[in-house]
C-alpha positions as CSV (number, residue, x, y, z in Angstrom):
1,X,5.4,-17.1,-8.4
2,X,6.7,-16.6,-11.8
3,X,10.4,-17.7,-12.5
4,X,12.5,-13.9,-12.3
5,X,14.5,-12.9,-15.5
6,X,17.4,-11.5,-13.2
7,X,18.4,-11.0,-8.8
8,X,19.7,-8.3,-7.6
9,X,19.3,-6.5,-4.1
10,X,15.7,-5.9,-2.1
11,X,14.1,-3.2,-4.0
12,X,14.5,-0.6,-0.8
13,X,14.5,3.3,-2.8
14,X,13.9,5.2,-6.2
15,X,16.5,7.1,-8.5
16,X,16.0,10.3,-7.1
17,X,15.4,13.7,-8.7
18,X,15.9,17.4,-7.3
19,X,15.0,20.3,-9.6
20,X,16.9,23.6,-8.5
21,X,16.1,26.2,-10.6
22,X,16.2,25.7,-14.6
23,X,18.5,23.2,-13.9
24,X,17.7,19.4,-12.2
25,X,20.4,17.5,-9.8
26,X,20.7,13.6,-9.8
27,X,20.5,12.2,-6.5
28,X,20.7,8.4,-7.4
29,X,21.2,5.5,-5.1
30,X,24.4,3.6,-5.8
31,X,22.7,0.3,-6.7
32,X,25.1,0.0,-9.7
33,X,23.8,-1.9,-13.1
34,X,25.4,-5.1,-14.2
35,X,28.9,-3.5,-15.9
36,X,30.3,-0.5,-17.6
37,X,30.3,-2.1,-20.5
38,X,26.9,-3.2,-22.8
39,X,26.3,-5.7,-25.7
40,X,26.6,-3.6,-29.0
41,X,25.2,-6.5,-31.4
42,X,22.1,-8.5,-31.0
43,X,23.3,-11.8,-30.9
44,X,25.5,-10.9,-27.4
45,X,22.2,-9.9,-25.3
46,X,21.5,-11.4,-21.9
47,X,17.6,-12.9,-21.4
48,X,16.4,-11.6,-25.0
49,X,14.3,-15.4,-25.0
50,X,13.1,-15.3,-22.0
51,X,11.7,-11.3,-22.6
52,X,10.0,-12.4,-25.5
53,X,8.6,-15.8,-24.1
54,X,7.1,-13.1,-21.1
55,X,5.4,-10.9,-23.0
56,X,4.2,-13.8,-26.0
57,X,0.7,-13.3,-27.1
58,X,-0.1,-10.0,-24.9
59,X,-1.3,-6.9,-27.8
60,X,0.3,-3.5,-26.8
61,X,-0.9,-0.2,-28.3
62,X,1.5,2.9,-27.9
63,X,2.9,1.7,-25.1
64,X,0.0,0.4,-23.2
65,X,0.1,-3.7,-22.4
66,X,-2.6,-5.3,-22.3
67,X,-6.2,-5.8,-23.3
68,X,-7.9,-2.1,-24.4
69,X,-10.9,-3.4,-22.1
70,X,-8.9,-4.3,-18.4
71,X,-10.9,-2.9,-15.8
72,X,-7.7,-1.4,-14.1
73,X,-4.7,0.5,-15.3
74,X,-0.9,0.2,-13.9
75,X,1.1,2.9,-14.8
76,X,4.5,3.2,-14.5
77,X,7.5,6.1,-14.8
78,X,10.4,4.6,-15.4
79,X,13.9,5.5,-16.2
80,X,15.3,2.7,-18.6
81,X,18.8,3.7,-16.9
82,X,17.6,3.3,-13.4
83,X,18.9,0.3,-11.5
84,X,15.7,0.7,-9.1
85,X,13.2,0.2,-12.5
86,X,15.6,-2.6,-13.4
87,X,15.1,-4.5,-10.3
88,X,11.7,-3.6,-10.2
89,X,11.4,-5.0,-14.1
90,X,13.3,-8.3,-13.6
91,X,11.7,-8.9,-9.9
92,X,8.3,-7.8,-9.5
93,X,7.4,-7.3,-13.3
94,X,7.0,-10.9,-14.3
95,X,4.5,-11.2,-11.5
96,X,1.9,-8.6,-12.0
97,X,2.1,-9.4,-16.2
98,X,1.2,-13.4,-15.8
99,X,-1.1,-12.8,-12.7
100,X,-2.7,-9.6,-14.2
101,X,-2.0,-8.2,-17.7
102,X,-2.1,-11.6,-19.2
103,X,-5.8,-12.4,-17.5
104,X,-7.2,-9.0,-18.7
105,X,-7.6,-8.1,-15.1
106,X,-5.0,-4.8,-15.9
107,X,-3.0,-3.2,-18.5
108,X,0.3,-1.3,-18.0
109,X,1.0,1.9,-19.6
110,X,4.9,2.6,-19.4
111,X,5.9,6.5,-19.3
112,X,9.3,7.1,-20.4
113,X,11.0,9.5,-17.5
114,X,14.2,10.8,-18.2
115,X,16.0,11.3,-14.9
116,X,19.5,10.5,-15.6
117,X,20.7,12.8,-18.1
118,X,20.6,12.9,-21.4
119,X,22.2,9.2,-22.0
120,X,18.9,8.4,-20.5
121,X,17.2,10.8,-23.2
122,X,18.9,9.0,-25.7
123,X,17.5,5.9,-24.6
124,X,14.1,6.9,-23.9
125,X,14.1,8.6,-28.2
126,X,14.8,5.0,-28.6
127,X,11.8,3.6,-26.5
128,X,10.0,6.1,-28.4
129,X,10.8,4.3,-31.7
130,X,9.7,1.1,-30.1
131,X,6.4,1.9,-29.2
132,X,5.7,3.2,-32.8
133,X,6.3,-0.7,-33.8
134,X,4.3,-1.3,-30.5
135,X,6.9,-3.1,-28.9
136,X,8.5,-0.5,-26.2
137,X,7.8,-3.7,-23.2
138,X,9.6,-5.7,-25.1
139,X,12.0,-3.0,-26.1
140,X,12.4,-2.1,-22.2
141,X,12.7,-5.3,-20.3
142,X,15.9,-6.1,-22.9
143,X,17.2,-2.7,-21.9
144,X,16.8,-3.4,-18.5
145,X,18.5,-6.9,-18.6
146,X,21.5,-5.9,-20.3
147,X,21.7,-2.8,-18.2
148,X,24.9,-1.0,-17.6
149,X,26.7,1.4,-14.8
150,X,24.5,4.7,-14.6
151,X,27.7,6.2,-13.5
152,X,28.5,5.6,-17.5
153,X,26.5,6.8,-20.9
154,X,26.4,3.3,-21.6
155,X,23.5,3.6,-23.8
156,X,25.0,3.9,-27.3
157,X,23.3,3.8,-30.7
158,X,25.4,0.6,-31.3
159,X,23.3,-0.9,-28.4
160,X,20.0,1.0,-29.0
161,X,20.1,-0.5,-32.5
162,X,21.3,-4.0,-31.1
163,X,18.0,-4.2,-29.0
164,X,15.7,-3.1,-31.8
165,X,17.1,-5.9,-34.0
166,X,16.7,-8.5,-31.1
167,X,13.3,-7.1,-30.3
168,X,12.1,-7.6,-34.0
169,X,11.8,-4.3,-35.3
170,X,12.0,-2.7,-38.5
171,X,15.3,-0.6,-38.3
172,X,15.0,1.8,-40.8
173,X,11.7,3.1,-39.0
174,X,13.0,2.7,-35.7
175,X,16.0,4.8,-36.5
176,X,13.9,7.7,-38.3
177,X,11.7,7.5,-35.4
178,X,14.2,8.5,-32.6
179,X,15.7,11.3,-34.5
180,X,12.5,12.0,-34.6
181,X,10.7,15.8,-33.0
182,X,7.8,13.7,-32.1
183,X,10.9,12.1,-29.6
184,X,12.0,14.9,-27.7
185,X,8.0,15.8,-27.7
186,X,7.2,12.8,-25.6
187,X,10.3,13.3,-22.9
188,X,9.9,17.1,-22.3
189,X,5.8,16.1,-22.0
190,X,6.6,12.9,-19.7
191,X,8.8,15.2,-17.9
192,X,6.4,18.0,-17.7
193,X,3.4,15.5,-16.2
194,X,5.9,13.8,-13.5
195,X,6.9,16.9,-12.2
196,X,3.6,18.6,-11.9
197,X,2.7,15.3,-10.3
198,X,5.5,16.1,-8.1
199,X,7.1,13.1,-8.1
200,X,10.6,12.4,-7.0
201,X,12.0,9.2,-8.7
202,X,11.6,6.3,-10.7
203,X,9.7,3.7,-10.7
204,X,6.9,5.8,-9.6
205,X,3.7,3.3,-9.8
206,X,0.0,3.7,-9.6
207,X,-3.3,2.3,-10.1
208,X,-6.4,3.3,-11.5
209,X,-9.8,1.9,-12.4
210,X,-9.4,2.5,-16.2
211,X,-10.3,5.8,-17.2
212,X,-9.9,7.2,-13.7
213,X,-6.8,9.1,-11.9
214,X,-3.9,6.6,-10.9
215,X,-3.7,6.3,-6.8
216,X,0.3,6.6,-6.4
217,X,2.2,4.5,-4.0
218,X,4.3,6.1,-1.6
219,X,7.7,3.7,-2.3
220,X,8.1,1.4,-4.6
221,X,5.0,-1.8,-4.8
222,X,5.9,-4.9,-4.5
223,X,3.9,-7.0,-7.3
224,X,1.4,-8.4,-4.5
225,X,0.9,-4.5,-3.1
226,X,-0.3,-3.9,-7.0
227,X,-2.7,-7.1,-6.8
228,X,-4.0,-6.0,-4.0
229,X,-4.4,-2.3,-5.5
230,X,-6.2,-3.6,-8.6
231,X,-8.6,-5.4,-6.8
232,X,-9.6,-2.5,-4.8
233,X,-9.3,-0.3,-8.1
């Protein structure tokens, strides 16, 4: 098994989402990040050597990890404010990139779902800007590592701009890019797809034979449940 990048709790539910009318109510499971408080400069994150040591080598395209060519696809909605998708990112994660992405067995295609507000809008305007410098894993899995409190908008620009510099990215594009209408294009289209899906929280995983419709799992995989998933893909 690959070395974890953090522990925390059995992964046992998803951030949860109810949609009442125009509106949308957060139901989320009290699973609490690390603090209330984040890093707001670069050289105070948690893990950023161990994210990039991780993903090393491994091409991403628009938010898709992973060789072009795998003969499966993971994909994955997640909510970079969600304690569930951080679990998920720092337990199960590492697993399924060395024992999969890396051998071109599957890529991963990340989908930006904004359950938790707009602090989680915010931060997913930022992913946005990551993946057009093809670096929205890397972007993520620091996000998720230095996670705060969801009961908090912890995500700032002082921290959103603290991760793009540790993640290597140019900052004057990155900030253009999440100010950006092509942003808020993405989330309301993210949003638009999960919920016609019907799904009801994040991480909300599946698995397809590349090019084909994603088989969702009913909970949330463990990295073996998605071996076993792309082998039957």
């Amino acid at each position: 098994m690959v070395k974890q990048r953090g522990r925390g709790t059995t992964i046992t539910a998803a951030c949860a989402i109810a949609v009442v009318a125009v509106g949308a109510l957060i139901a989320v499971q009290q699973l609490g990040g690390k603090g209330t408080t984040v890093a707001a400069d670069a050289s105070a994150l948690q893990d950023v050597a161990l994210a990039k040591q991780e993903l090393a080598g491994i091409p991403e395209t628009k938010g898709v990890l992973g060789s072009p060519s795998a003969p499966a696809t993971i994909v994955m909605y997640g909510d970079l404010r969600c304690p569930v998708c951080r679990q998920w990112d720092a337990q199960e994660a590492p697993d399924v990139i060395a024992n999969l992405v890396r051998p071109g067995k599957a890529k991963m295609d990340l989908r930006l779902w904004a359950i938790l507000g707009p602090n989680s809008e915010a931060a997913h305007r930022a992913g946005y800007a990551a993946m057009q410098q093809n670096k929205l894993w890397l972007y993520a899995t620091i996000v998720y590592d230095n996670q705060g409190d969801e009961q908090t908008n912890w995500f700032t620009d002082s921290f959103a701009r603290a991760v793009a510099q540790a993640a290597g990215l140019d900052l004057k594009k990155f900030d253009a890019d999440r100010k950006s209408g092509a942003a808020d294009q993405m989330i309301q289209e993210i949003d638009a797809e999960a919920q016609a899906q019907g799904f009801t929280g994040t991480p909300t995983i599946g698995v397809s034979k590349s090019g084909g419709a994603p088989s969702y799992f009913n909970g949330v995989p463990t990295a073996a449940d998605v071996a076993q998933a792309v082998a039957a893909a």
